[in-house]
PDB file of N, CA, C and O in Angstrom:
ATOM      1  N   UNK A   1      -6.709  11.447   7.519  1.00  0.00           N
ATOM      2  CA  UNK A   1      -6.226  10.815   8.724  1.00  0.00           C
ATOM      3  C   UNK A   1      -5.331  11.790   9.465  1.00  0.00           C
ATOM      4  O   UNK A   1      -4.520  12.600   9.016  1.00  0.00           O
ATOM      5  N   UNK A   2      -5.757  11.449  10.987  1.00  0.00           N
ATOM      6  CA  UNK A   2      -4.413  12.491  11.713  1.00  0.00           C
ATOM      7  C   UNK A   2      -4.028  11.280  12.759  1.00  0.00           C
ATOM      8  O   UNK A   2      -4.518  10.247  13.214  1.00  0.00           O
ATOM      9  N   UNK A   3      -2.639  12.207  12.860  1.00  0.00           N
ATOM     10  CA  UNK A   3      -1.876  11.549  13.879  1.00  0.00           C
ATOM     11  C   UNK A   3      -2.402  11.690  15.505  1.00  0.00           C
ATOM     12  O   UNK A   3      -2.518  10.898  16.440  1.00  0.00           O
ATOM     13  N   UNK A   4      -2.688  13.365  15.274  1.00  0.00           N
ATOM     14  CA  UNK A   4      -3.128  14.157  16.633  1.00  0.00           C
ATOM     15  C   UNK A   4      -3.165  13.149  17.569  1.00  0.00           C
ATOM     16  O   UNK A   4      -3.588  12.015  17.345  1.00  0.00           O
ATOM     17  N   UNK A   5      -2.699  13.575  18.688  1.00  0.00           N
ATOM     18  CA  UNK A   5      -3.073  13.028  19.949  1.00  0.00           C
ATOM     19  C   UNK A   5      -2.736  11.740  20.282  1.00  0.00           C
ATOM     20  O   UNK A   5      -3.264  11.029  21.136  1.00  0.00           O
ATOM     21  N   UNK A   6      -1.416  11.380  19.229  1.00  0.00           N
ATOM     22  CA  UNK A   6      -0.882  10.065  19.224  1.00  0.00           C
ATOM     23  C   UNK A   6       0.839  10.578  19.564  1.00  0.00           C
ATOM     24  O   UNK A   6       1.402   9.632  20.115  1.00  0.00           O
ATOM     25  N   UNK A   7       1.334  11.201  19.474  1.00  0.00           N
ATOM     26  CA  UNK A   7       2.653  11.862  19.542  1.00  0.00           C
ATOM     27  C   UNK A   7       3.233  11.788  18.465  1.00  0.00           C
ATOM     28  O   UNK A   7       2.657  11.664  17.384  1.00  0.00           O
ATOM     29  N   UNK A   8       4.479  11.855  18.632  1.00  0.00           N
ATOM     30  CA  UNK A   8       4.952  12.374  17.196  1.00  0.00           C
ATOM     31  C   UNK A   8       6.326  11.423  16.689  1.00  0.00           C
ATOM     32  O   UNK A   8       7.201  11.619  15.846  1.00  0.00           O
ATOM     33  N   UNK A   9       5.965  10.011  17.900  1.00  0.00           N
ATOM     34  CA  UNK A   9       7.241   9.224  17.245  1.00  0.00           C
ATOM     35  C   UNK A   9       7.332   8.523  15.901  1.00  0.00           C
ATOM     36  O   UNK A   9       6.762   8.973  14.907  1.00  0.00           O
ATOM     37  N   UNK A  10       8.118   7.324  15.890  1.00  0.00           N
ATOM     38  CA  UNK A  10       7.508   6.701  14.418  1.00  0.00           C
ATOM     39  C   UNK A  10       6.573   6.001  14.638  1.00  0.00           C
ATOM     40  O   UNK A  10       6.222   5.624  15.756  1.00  0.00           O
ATOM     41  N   UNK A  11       5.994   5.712  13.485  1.00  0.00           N
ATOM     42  CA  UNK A  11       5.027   4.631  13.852  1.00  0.00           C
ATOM     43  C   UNK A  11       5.258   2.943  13.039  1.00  0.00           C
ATOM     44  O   UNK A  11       6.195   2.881  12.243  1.00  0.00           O
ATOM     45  N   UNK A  12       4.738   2.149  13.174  1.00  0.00           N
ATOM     46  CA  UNK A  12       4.631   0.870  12.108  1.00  0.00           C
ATOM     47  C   UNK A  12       3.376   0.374  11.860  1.00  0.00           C
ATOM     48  O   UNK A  12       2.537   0.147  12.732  1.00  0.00           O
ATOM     49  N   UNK A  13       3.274   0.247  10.987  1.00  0.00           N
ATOM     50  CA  UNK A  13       1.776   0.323  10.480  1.00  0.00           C
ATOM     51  C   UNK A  13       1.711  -1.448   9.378  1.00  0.00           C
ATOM     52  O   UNK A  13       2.105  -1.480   8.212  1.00  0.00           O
ATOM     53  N   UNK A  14       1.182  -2.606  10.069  1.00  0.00           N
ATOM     54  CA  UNK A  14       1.236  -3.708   9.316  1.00  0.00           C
ATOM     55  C   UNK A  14      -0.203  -3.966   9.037  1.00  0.00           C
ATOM     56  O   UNK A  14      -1.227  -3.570   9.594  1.00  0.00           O
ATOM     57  N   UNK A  15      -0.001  -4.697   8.073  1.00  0.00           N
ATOM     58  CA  UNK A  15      -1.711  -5.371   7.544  1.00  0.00           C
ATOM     59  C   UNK A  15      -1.236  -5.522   6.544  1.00  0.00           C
ATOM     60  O   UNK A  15      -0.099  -5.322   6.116  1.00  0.00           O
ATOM     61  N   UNK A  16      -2.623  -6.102   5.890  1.00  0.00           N
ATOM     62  CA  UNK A  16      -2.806  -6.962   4.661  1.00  0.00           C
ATOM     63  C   UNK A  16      -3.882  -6.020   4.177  1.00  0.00           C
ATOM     64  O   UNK A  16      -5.089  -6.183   4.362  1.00  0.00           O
ATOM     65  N   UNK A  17      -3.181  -4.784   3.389  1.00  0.00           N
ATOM     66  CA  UNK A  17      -3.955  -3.910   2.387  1.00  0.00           C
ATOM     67  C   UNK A  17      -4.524  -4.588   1.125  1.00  0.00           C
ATOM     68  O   UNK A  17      -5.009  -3.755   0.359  1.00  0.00           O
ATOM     69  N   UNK A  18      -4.591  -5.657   0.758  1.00  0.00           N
ATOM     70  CA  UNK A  18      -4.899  -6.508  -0.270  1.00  0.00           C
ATOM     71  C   UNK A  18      -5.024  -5.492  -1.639  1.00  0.00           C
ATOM     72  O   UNK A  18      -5.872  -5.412  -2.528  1.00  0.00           O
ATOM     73  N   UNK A  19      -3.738  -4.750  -1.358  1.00  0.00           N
ATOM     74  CA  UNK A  19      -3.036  -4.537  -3.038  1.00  0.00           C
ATOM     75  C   UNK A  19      -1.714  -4.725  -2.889  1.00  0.00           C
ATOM     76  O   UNK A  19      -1.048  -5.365  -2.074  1.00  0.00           O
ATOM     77  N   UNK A  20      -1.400  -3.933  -3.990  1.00  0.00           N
ATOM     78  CA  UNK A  20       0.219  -4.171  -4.359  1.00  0.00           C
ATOM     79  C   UNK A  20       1.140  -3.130  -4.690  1.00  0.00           C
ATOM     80  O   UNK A  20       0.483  -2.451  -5.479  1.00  0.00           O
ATOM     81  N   UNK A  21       2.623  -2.412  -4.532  1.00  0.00           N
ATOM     82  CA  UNK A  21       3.000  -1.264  -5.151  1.00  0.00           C
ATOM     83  C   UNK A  21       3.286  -1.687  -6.580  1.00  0.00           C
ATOM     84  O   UNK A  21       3.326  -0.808  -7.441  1.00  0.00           O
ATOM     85  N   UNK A  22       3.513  -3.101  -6.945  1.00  0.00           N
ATOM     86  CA  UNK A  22       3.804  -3.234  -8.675  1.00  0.00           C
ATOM     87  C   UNK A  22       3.736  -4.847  -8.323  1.00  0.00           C
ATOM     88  O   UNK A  22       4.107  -5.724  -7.544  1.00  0.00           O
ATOM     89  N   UNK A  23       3.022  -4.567  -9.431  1.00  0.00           N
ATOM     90  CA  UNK A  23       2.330  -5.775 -10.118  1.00  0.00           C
ATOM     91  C   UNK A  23       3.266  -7.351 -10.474  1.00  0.00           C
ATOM     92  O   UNK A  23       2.870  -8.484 -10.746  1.00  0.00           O
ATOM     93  N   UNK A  24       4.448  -6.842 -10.338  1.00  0.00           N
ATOM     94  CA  UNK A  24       5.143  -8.128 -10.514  1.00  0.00           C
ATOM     95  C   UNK A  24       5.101  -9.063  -8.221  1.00  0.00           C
ATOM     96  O   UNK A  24       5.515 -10.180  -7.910  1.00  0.00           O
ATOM     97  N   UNK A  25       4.485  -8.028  -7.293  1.00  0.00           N
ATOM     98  CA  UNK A  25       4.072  -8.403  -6.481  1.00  0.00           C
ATOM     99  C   UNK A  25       2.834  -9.247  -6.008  1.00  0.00           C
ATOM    100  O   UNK A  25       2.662  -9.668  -4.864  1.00  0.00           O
ATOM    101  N   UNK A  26       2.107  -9.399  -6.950  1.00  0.00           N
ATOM    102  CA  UNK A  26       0.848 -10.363  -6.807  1.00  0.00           C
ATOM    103  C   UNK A  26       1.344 -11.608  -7.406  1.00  0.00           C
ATOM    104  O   UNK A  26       2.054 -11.663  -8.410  1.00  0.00           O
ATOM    105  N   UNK A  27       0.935 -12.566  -6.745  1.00  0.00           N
ATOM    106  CA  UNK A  27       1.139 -13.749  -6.815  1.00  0.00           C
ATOM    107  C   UNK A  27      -0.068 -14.452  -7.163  1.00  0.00           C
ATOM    108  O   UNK A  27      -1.014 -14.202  -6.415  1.00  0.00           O
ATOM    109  N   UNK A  28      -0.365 -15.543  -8.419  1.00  0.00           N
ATOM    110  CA  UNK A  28      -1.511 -16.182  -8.578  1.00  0.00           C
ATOM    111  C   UNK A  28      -1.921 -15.158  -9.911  1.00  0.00           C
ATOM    112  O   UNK A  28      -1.200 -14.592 -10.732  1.00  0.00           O
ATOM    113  N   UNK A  29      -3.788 -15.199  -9.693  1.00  0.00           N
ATOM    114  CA  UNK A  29      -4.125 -14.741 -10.181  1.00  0.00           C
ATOM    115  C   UNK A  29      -5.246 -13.183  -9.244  1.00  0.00           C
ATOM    116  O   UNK A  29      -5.637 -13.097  -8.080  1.00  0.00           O
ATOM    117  N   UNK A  30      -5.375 -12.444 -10.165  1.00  0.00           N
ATOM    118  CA  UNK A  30      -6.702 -11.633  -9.357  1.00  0.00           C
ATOM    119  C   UNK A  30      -7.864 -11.706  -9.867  1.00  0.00           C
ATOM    120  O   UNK A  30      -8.133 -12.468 -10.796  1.00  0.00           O
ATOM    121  N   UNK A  31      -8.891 -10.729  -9.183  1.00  0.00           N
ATOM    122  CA  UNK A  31     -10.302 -10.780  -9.354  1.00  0.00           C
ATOM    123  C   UNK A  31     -10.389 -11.489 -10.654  1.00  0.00           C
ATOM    124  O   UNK A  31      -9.576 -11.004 -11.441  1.00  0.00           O
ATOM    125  N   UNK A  32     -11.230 -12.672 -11.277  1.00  0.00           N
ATOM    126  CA  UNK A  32     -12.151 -12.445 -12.778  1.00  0.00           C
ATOM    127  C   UNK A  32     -10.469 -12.930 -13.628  1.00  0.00           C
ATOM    128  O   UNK A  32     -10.637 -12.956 -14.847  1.00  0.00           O
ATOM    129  N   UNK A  33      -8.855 -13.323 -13.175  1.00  0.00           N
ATOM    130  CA  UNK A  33      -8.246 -13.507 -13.895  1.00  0.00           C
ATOM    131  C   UNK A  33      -7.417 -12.607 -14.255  1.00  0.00           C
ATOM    132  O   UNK A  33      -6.499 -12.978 -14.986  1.00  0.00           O
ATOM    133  N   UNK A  34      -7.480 -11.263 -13.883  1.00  0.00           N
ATOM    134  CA  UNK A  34      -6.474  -9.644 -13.924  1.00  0.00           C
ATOM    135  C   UNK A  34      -5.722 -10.074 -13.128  1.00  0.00           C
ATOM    136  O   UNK A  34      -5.968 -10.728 -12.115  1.00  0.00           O
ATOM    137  N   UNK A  35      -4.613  -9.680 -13.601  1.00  0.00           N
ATOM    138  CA  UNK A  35      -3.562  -8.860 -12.455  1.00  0.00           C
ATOM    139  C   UNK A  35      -4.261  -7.598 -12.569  1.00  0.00           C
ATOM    140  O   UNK A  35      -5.119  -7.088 -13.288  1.00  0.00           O
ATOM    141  N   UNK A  36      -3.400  -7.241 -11.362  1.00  0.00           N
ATOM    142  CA  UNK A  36      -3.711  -5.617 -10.435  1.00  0.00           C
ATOM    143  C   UNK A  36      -3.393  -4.638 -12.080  1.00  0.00           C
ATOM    144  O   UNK A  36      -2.637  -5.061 -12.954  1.00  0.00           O
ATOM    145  N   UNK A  37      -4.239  -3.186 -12.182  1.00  0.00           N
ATOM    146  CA  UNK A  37      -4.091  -2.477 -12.942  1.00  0.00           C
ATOM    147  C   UNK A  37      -2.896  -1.665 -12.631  1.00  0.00           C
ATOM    148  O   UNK A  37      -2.165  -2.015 -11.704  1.00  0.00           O
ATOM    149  N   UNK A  38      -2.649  -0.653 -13.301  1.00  0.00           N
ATOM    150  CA  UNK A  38      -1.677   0.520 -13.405  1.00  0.00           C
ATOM    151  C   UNK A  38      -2.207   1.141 -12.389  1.00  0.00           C
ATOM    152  O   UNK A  38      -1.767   1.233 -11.243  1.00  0.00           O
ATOM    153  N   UNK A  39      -3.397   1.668 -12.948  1.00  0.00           N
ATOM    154  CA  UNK A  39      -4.452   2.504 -11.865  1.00  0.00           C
ATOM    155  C   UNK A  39      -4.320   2.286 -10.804  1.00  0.00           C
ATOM    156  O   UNK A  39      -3.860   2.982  -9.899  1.00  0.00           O
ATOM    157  N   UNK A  40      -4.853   0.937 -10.816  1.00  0.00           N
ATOM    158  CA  UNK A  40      -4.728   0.314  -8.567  1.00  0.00           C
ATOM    159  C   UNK A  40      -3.131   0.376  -8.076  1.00  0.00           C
ATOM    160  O   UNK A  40      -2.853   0.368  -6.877  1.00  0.00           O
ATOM    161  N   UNK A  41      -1.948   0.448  -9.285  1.00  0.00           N
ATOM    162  CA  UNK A  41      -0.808   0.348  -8.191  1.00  0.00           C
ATOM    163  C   UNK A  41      -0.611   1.915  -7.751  1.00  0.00           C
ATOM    164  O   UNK A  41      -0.213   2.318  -6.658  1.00  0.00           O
ATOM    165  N   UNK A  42      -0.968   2.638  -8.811  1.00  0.00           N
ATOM    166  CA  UNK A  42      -0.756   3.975  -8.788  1.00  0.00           C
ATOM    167  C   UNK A  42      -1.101   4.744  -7.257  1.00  0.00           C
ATOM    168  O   UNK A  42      -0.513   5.303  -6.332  1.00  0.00           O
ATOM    169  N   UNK A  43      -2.300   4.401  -7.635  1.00  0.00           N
ATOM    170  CA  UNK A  43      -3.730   4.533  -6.517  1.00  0.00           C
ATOM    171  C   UNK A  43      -3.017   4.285  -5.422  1.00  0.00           C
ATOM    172  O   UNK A  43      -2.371   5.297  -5.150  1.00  0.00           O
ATOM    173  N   UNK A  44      -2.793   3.298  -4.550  1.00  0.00           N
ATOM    174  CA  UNK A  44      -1.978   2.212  -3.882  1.00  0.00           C
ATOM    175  C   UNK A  44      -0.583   3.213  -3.078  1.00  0.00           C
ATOM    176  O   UNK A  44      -0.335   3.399  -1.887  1.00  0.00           O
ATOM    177  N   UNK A  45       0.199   3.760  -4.493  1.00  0.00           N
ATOM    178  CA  UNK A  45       1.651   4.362  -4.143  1.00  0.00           C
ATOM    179  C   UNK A  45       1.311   5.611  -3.428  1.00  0.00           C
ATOM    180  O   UNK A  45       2.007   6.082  -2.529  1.00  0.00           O
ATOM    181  N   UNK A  46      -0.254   6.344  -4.052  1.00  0.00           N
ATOM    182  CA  UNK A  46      -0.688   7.564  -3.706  1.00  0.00           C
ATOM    183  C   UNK A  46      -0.922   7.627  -2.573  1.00  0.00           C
ATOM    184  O   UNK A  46      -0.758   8.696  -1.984  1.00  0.00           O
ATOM    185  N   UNK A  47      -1.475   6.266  -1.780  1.00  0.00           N
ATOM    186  CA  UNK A  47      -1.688   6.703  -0.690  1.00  0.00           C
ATOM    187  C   UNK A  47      -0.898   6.257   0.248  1.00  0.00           C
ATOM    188  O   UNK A  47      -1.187   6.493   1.421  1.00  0.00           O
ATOM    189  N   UNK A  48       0.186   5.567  -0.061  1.00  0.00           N
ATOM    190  CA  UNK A  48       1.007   5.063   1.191  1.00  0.00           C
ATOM    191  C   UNK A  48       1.959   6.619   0.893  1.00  0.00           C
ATOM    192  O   UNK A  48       2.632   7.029   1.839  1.00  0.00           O
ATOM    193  N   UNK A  49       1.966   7.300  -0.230  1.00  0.00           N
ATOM    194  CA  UNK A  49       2.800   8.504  -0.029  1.00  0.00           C
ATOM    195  C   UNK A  49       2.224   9.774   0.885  1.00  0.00           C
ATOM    196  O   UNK A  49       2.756  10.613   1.613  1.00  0.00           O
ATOM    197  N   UNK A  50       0.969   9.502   0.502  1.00  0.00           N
ATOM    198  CA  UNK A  50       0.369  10.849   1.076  1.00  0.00           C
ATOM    199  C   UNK A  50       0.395  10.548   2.650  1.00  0.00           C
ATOM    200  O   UNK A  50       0.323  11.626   3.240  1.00  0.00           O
ATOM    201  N   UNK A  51       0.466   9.546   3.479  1.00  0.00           N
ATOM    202  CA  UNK A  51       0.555   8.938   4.816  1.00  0.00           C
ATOM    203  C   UNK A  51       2.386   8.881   5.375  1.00  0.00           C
ATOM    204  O   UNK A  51       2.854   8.619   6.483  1.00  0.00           O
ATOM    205  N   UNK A  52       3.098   9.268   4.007  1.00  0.00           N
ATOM    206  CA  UNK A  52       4.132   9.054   4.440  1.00  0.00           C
ATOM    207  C   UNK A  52       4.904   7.831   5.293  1.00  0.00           C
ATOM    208  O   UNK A  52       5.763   7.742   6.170  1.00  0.00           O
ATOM    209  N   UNK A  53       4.011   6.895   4.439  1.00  0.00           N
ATOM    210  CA  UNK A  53       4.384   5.359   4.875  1.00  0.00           C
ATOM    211  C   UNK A  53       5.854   4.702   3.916  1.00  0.00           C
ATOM    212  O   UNK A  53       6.025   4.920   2.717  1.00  0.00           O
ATOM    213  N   UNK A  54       6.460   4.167   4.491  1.00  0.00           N
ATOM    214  CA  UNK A  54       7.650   3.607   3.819  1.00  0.00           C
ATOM    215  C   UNK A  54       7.292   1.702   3.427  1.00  0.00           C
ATOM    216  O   UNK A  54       6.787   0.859   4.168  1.00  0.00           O
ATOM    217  N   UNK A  55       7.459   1.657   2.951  1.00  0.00           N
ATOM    218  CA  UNK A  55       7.487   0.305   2.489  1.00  0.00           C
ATOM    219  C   UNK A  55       8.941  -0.504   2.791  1.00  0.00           C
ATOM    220  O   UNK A  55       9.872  -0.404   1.992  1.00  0.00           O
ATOM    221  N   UNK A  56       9.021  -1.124   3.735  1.00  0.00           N
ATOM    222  CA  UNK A  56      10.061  -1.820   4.054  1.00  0.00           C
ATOM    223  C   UNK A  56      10.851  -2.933   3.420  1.00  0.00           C
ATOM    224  O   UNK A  56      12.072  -3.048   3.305  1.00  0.00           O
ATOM    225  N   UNK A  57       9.242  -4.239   2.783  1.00  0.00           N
ATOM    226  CA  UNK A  57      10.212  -5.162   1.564  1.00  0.00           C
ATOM    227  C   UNK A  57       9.940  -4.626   0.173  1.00  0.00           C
ATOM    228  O   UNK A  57       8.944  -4.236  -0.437  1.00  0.00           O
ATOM    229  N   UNK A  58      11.228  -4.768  -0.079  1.00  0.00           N
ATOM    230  CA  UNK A  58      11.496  -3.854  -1.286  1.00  0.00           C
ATOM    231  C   UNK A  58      11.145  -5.302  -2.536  1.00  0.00           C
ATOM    232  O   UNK A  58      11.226  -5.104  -3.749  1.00  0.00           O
TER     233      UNK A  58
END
């Protein structure tokens, strides 16, 4: 992903990524009866880091 050609202020970025950064954040149950894996939060942290996204509720 690029920013290009968007400028260079901040941005805010909302949606419903339908994961989680940790697992005590899912509510209910998931797919088949899982909670979210290690893997998927991992996965998840990797890419809101590599975007340099902040997570606001803590």
């Amino acid at each position: 992903m690029s920013k290009r050609g968007f400028g260079d202020g901040r941005w805010c970025v909302v949606g419903d990524f339908n994961a989680v950064r940790r697992r005590e954040e899912r509510r209910g149950v998931g797919q088949m009866g899982q909670s979210p894996s290690s893997l998927e939060t991992r996965e998840f942290n990797l890419f809101l880091e590599g975007l340099n996204l902040e997570d606001l509720c803590p």
